[in-house]
Backbone as ProteinMPNN parsed JSONL, in Angstrom:
{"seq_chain_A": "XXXXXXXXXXXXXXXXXXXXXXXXXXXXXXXXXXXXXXXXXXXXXXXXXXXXXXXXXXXXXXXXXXXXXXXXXXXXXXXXXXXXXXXXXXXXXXXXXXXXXXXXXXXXXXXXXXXXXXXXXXXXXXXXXXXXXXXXXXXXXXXXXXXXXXXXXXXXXXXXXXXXXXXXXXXXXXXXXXXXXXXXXXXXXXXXXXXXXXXX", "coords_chain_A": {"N_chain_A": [[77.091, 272.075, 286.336], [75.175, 271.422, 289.133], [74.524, 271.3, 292.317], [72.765, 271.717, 294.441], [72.196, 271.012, 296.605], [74.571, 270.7, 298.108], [77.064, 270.63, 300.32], [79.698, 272.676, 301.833], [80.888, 271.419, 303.67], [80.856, 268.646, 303.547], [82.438, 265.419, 302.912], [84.98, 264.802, 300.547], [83.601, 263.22, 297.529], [83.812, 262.178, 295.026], [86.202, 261.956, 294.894], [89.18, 260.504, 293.218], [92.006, 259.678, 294.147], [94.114, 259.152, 296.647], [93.736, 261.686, 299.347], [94.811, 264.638, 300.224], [97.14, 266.391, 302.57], [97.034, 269.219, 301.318], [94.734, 268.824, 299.935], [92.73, 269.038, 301.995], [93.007, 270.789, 303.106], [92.978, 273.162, 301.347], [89.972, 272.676, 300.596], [89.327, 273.081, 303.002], [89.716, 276.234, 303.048], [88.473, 277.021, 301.176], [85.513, 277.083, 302.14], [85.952, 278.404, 304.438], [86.253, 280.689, 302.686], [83.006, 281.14, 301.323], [81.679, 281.501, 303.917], [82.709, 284.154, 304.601], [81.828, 285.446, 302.226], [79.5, 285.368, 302.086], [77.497, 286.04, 299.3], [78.856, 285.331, 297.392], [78.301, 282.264, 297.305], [77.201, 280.382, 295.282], [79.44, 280.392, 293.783], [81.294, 279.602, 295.334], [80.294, 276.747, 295.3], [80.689, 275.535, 293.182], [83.411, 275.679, 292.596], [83.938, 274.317, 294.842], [82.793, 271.488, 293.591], [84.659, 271.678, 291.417], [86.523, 270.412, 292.754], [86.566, 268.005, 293.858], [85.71, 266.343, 291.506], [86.364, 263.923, 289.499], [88.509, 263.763, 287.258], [91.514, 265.028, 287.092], [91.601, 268.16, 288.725], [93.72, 270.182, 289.206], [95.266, 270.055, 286.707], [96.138, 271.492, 283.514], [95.438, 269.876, 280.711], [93.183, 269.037, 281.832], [90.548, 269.754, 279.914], [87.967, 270.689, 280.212], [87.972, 272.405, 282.313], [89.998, 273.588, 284.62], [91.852, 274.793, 287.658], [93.427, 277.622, 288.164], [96.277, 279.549, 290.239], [95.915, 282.837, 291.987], [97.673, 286.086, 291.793], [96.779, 288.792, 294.045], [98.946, 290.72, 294.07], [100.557, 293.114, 296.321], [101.816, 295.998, 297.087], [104.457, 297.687, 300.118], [103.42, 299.536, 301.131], [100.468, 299.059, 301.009], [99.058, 299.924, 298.988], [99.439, 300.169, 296.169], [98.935, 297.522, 293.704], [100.332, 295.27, 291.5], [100.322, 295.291, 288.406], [99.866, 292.922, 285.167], [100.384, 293.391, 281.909], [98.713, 290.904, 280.04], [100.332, 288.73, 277.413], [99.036, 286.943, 275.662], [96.201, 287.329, 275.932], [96.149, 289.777, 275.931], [94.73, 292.099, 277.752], [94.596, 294.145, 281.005], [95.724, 292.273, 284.062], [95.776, 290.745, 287.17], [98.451, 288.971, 288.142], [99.115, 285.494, 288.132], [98.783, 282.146, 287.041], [98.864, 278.587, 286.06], [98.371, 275.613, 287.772], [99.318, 272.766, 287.897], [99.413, 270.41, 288.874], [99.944, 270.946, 291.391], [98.754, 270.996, 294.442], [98.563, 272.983, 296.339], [97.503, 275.922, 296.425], [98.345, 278.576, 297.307], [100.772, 278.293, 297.129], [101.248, 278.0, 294.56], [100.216, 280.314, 293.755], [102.058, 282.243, 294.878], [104.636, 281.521, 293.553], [103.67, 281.883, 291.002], [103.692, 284.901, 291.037], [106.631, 285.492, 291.96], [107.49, 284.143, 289.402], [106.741, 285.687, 287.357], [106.695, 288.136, 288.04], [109.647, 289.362, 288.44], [110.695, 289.716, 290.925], [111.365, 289.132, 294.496], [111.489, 289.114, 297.238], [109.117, 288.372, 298.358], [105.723, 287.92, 300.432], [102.959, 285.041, 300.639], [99.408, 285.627, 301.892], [97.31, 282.697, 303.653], [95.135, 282.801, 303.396], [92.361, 282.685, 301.345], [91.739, 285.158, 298.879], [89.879, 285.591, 296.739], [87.753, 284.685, 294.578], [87.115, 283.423, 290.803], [85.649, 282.888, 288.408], [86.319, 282.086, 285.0], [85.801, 282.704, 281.153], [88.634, 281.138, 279.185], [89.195, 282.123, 275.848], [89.416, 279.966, 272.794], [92.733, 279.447, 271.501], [94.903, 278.247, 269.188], [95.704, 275.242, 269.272], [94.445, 274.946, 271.428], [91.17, 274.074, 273.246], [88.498, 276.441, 273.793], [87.777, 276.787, 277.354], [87.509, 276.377, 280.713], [88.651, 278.689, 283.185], [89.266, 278.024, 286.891], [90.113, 280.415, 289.029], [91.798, 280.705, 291.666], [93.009, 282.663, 294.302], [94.647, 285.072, 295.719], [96.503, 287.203, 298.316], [99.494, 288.058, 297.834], [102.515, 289.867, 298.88], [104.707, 292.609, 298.71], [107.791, 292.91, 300.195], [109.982, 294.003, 299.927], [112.321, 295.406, 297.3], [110.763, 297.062, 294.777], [111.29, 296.989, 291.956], [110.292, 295.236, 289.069], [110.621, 292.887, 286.536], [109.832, 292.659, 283.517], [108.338, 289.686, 282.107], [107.943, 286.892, 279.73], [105.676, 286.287, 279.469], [104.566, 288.353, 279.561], [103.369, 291.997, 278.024], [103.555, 293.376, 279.621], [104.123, 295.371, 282.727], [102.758, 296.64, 285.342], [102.941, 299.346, 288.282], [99.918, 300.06, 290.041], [97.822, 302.403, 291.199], [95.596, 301.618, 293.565], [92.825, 302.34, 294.695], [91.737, 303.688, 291.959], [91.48, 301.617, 290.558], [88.989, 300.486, 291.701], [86.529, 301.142, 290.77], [86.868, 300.747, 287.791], [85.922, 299.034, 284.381], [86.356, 296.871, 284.215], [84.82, 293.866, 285.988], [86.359, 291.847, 287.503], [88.77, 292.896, 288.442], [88.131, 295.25, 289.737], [86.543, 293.988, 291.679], [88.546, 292.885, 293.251], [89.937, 295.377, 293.988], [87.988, 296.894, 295.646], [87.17, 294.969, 297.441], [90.085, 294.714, 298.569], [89.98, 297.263, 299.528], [88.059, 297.812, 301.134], [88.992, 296.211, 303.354], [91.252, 297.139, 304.27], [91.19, 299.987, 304.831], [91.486, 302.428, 306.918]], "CA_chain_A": [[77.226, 271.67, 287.731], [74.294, 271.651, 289.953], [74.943, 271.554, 293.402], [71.809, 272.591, 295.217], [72.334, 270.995, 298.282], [75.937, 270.583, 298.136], [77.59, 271.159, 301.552], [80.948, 272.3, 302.196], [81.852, 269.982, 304.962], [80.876, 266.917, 303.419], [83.698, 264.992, 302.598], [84.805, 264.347, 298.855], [82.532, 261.952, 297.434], [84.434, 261.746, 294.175], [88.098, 261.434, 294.261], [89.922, 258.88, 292.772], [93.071, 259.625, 294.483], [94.376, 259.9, 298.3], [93.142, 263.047, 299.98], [96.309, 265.053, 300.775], [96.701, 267.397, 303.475], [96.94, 270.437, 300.918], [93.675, 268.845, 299.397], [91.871, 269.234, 302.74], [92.97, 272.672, 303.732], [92.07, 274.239, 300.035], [88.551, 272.706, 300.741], [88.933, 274.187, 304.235], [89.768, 277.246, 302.568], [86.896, 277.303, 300.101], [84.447, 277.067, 302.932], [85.713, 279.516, 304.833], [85.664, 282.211, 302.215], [82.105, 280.982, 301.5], [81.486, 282.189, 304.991], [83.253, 285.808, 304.233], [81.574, 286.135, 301.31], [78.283, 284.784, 301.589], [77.028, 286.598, 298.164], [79.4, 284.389, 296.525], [78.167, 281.049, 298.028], [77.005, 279.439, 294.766], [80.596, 280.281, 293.149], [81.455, 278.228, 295.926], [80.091, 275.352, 295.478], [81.242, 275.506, 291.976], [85.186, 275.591, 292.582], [83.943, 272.645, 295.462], [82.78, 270.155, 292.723], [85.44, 270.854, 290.208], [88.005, 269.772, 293.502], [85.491, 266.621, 293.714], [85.926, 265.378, 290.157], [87.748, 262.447, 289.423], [89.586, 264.45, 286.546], [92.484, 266.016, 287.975], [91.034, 269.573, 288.282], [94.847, 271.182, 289.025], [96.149, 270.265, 285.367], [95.55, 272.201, 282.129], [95.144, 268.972, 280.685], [91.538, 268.679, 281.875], [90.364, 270.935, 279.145], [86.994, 271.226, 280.528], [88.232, 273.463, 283.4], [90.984, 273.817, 285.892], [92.199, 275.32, 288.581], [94.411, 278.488, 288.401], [96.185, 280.851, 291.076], [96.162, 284.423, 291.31], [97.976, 286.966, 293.277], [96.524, 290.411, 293.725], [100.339, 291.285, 294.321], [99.996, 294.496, 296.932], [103.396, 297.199, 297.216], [104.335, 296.936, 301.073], [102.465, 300.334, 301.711], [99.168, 298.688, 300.413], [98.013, 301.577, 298.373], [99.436, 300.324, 294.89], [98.755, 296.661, 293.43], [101.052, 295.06, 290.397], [99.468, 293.623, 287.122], [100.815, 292.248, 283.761], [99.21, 293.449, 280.449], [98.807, 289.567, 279.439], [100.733, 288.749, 276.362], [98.017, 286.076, 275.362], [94.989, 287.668, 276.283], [95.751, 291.536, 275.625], [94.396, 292.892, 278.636], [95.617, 294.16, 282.401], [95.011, 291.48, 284.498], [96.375, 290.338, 288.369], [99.625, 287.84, 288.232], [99.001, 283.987, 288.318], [98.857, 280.527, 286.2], [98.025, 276.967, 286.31], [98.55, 274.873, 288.898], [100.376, 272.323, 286.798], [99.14, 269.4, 289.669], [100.156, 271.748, 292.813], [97.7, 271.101, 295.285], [98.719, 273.972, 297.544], [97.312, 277.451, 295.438], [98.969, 279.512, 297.861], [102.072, 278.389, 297.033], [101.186, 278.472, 293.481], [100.015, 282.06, 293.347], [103.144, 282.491, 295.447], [105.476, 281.012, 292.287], [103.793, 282.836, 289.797], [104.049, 285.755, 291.314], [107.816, 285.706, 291.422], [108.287, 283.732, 287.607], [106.294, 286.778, 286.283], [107.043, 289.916, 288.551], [111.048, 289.027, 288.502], [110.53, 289.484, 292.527], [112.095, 288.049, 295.072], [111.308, 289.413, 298.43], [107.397, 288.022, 298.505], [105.007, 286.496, 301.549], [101.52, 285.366, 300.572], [99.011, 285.522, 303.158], [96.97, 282.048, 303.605], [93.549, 282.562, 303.157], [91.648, 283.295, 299.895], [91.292, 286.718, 299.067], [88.949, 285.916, 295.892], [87.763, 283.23, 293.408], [87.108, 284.18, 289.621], [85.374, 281.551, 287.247], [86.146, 283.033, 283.593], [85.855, 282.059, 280.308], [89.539, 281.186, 277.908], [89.031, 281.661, 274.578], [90.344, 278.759, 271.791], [94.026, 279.674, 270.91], [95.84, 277.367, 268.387], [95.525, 274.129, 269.509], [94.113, 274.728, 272.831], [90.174, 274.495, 272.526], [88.374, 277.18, 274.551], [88.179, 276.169, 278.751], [87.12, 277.944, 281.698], [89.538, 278.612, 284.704], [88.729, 278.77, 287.842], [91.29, 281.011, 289.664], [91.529, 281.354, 293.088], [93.495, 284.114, 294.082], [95.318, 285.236, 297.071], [97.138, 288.128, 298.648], [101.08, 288.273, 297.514], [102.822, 290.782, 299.48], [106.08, 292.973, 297.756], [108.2, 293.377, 301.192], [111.467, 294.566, 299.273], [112.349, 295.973, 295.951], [109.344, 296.456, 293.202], [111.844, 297.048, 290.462], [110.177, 294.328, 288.371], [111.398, 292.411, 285.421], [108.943, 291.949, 282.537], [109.182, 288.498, 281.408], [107.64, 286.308, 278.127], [103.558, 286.134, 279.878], [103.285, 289.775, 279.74], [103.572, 292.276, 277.481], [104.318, 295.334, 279.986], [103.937, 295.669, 283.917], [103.118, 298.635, 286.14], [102.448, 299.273, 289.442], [98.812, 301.103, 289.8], [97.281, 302.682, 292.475], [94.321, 300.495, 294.188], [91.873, 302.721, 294.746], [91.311, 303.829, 291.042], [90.974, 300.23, 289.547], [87.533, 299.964, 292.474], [85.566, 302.266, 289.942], [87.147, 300.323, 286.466], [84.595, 298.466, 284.064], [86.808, 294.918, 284.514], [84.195, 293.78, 287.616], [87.252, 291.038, 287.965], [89.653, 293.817, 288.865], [87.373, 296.268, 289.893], [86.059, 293.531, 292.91], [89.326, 292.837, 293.76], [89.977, 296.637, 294.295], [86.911, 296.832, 296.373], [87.414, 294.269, 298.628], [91.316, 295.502, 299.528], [89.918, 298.821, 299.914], [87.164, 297.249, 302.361], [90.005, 295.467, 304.91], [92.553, 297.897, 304.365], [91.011, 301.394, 304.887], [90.348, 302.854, 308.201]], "C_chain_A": [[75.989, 272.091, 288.51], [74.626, 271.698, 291.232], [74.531, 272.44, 294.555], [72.096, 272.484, 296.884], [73.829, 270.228, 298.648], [76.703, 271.215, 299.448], [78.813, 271.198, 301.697], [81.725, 272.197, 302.954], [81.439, 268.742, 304.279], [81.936, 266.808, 302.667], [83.681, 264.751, 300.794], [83.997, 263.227, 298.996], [83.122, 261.454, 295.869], [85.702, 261.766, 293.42], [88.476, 260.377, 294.295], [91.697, 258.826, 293.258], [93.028, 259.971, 295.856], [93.942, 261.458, 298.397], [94.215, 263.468, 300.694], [95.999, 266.304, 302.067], [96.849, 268.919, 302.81], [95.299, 270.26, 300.451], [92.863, 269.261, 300.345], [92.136, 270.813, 303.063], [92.748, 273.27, 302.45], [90.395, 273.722, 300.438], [88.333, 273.258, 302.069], [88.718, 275.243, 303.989], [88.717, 277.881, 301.408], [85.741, 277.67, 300.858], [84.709, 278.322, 303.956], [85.104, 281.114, 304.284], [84.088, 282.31, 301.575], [81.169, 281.354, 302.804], [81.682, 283.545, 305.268], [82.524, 286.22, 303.595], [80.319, 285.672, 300.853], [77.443, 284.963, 300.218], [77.516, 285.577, 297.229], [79.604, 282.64, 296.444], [78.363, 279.997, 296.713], [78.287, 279.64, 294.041], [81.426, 279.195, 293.825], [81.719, 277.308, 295.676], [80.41, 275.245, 294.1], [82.673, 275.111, 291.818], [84.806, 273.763, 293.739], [83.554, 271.393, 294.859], [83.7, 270.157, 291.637], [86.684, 270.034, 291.657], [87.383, 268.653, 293.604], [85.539, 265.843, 292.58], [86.446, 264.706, 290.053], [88.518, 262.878, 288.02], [89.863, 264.912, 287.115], [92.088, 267.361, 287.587], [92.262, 270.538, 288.523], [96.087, 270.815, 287.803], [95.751, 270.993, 284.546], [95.116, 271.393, 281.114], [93.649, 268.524, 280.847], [90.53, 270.075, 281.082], [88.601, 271.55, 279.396], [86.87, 272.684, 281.328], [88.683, 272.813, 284.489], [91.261, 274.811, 286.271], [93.424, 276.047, 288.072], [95.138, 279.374, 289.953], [96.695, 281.984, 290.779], [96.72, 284.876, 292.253], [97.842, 288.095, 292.713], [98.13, 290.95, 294.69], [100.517, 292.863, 294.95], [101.535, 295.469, 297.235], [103.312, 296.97, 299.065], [102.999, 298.442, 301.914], [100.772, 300.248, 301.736], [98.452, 299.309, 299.705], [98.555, 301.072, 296.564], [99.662, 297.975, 294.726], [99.862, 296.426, 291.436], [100.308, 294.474, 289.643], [99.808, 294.046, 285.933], [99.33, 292.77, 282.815], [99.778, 292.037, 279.675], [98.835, 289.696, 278.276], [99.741, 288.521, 275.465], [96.717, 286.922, 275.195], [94.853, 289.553, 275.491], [94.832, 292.079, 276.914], [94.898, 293.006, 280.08], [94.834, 293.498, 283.034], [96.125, 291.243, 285.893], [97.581, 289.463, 287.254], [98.651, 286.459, 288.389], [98.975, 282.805, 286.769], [98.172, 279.386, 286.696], [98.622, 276.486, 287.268], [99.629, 273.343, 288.741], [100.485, 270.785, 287.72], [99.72, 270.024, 291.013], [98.832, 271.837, 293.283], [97.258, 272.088, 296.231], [98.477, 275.184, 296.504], [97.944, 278.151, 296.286], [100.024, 280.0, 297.699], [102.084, 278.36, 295.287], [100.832, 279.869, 292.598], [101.34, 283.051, 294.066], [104.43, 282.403, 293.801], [105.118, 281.844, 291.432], [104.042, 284.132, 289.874], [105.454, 286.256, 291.311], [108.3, 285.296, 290.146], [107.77, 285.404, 286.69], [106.433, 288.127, 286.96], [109.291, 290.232, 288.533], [111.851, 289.255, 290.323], [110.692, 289.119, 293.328], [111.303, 288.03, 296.737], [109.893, 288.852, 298.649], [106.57, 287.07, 299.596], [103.549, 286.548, 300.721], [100.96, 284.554, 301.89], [97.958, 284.164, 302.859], [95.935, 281.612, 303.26], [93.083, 283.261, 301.878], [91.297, 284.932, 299.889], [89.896, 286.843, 297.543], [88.817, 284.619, 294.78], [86.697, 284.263, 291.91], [86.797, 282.861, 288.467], [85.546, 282.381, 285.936], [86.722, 282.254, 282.644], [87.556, 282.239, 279.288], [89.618, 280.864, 276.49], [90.213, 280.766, 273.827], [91.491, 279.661, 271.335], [94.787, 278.353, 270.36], [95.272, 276.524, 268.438], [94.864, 273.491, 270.796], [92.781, 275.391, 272.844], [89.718, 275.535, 274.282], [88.09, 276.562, 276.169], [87.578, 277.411, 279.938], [87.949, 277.39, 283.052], [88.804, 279.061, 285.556], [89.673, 279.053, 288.888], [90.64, 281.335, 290.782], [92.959, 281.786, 293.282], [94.17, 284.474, 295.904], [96.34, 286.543, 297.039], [99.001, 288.078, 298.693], [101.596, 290.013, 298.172], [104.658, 291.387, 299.236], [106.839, 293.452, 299.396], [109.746, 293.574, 300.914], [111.698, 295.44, 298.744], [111.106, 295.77, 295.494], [110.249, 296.943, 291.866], [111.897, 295.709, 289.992], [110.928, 293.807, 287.024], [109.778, 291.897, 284.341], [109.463, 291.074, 281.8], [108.272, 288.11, 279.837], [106.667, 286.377, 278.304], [103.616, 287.443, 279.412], [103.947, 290.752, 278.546], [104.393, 294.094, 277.915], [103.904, 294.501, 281.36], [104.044, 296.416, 284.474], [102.103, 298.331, 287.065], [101.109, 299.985, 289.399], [98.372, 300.932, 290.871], [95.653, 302.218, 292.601], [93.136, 301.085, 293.819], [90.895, 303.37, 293.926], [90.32, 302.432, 290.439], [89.205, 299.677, 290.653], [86.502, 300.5, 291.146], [85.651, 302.051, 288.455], [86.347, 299.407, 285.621], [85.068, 297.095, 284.267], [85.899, 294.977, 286.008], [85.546, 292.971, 287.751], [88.239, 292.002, 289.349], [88.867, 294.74, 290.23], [86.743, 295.549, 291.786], [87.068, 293.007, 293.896], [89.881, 294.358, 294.343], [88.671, 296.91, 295.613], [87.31, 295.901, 297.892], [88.782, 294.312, 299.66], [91.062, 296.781, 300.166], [89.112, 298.808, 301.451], [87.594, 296.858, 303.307], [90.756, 296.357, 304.854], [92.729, 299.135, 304.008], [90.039, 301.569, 306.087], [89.399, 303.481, 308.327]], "O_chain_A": [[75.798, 273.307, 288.495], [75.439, 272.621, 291.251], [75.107, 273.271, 295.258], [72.179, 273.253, 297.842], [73.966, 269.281, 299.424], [76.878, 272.433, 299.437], [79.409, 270.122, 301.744], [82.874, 272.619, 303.082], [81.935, 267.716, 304.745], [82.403, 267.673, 301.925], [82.722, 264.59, 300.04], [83.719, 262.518, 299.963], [82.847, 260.297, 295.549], [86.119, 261.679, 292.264], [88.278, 259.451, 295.082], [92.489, 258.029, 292.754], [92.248, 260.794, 296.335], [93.884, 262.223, 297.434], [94.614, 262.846, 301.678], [94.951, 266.886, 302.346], [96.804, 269.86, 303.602], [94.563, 271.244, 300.516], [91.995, 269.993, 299.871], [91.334, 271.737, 303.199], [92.046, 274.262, 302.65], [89.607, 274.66, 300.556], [87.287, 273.856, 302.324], [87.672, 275.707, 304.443], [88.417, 279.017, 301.041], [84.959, 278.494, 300.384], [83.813, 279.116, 304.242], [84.359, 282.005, 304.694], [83.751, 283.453, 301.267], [79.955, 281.482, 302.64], [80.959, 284.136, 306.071], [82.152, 287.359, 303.877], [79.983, 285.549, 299.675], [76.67, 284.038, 299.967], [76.789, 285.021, 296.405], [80.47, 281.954, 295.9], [79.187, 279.082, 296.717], [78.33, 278.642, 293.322], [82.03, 278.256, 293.305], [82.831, 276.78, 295.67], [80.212, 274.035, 293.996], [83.042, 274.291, 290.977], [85.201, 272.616, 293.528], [83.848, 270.321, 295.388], [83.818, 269.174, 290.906], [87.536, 269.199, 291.354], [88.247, 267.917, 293.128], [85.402, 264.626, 292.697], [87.464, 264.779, 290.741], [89.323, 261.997, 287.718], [89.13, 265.479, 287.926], [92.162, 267.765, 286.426], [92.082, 271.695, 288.144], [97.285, 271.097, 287.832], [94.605, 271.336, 284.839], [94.317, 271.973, 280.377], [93.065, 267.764, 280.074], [90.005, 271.045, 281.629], [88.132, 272.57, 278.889], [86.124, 273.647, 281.154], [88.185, 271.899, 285.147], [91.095, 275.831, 285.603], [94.37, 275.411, 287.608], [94.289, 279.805, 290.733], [97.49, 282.313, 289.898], [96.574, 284.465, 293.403], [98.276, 288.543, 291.653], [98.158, 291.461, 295.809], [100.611, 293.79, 294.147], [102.226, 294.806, 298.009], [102.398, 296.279, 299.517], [102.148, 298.344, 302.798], [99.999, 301.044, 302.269], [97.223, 299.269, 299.764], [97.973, 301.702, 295.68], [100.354, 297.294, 295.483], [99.958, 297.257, 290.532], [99.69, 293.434, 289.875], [100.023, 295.212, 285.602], [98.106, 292.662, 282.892], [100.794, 291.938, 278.987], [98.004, 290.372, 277.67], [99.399, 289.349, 274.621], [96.323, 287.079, 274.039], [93.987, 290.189, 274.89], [93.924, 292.72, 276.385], [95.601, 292.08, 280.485], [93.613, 293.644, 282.98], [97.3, 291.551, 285.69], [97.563, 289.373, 286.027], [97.487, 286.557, 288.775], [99.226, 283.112, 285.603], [97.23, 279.262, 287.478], [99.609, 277.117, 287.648], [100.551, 273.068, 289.509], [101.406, 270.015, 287.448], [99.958, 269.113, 291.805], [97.934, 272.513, 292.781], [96.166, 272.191, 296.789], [99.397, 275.367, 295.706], [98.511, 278.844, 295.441], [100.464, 281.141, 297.84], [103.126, 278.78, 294.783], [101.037, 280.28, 291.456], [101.535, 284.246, 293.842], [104.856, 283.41, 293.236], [105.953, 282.615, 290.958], [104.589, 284.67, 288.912], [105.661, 287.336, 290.758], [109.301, 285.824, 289.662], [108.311, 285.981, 285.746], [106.256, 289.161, 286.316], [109.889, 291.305, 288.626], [112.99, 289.047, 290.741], [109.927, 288.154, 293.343], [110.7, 287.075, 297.228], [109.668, 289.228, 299.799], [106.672, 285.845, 299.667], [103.036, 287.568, 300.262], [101.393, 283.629, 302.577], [97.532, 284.278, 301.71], [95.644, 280.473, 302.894], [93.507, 284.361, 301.526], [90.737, 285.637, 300.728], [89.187, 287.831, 297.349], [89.683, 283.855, 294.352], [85.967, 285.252, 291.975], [87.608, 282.13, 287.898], [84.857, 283.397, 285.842], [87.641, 281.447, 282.785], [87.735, 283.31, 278.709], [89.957, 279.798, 275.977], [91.422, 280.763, 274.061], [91.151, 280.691, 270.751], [95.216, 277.511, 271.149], [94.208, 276.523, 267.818], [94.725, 272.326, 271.167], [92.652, 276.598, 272.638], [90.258, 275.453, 275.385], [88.304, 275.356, 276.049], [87.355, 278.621, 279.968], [87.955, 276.325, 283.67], [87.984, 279.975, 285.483], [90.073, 278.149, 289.621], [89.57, 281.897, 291.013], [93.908, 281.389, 292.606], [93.913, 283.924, 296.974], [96.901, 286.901, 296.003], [99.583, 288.07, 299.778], [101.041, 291.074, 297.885], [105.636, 290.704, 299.54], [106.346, 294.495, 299.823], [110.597, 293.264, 301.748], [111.464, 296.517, 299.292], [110.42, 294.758, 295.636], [109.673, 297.234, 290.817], [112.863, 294.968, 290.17], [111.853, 294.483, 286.573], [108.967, 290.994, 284.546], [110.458, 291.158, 281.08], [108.023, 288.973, 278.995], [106.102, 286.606, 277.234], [102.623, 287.781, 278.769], [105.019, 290.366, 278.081], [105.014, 295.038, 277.427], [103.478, 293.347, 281.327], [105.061, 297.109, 284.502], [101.078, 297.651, 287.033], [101.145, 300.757, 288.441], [98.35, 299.9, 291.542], [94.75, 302.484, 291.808], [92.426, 300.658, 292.908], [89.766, 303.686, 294.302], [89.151, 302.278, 290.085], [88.492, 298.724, 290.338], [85.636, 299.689, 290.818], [84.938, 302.717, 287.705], [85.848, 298.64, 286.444], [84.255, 296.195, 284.479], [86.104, 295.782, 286.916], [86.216, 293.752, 288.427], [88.337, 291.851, 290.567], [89.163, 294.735, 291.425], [86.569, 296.25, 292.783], [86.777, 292.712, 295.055], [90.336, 294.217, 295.478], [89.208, 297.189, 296.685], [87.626, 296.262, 299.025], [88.814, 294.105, 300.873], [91.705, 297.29, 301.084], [89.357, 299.441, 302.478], [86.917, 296.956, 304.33], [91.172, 296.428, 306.01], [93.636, 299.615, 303.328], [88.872, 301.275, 306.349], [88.847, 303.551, 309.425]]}, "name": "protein", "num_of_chains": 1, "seq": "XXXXXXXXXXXXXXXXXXXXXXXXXXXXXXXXXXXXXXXXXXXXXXXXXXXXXXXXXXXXXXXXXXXXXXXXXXXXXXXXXXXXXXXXXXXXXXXXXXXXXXXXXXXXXXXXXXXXXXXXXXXXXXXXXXXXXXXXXXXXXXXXXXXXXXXXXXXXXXXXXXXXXXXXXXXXXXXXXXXXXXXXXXXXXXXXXXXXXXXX"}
């Protein structure tokens, strides 16, 4: 993907389907946090041409690379974050999945968040809290792919007596401000950046 002078206000230029009103507010939402996070501009414009493709970029199906969401799932005191030691993968990683043609990630990092924490009580907040291009290695029949998860703030305003389901292999709550200083940068920048809004 090139995408030197790729602007994100110009309108799609290559969808092959109606332009929904979740499609326009995720590209609203791309551009803003391109504005938050200026460092991470050209990741940007990266997640803004796979939503531009004329392959559906929120199936799994487009084995080049699609769209996931994530939720950095936060306890209500904000000091401890939930994440699944992925069955698949073998390592501790945030909550989320595929998108599965859900145009709205919010509400898809919302869903996974309760199919895989067993959770009920949950708000997520609207705006991107982080985007994460990373590589999935080939399993079985499914050749290797790269997701690009965008990610959002899930909020536990109940119970956290979770339920480990069939994705994960364990789940435990862990306190935030360790995982800033952990060698996963994934984790490690998500730790960082909660610690950055949500420490006086």
């Amino acid at each position: 993907m090139s995408g030197d002078n790729h602007d994100a206000t110009d309108p799609p230029a290559r969808k092959n389907h109606a332009v929904s009103a979740a499609y326009t507010a995720l590209r609203t939402h791309l551009a803003d946090y391109g504005r938050r996070w200026p460092d991470e501009q050209a990741l940007v414009v990266q997640f803004l041409e796979l939503l531009d493709d004329p392959a559906n970029p929120l199936v799994r199906e487009r084995l080049e690379g699609h769209f996931t969401g994530g939720a950095w799932l936060v306890s209500a005191d904000g000091r401890r974050t939930l994440l699944t030691h992925h069955r698949k993968l073998g390592r501790w990683l945030q909550l989320g999945g595929h998108a599965d043609g859900d145009e709205d990630m919010a509400r898809v990092a919302l869903k996974e968040a309760e199919e895989e924490s067993g959770l009920s009580d949950l708000s997520v907040d609207g705006s991107i809290f982080d985007l994460d291009r990373h590589w999935i290695p080939e399993r079985k029949d499914v050749p290797g792919h790269w997701h690009y998860d965008i990610r959002y703030v899930v909020r536990a305003n109940g119970s956290e007596d979770y339920v480990v389901g069939e994705e994960s292999l364990d789940l435990a709550w862990r306190e935030i401000a360790p995982i800033a200083d952990e060698a996963d940068e994934s984790l490690s920048r998500m730790a960082r950046k909660w610690l950055a809004c949500n420490t006086a």
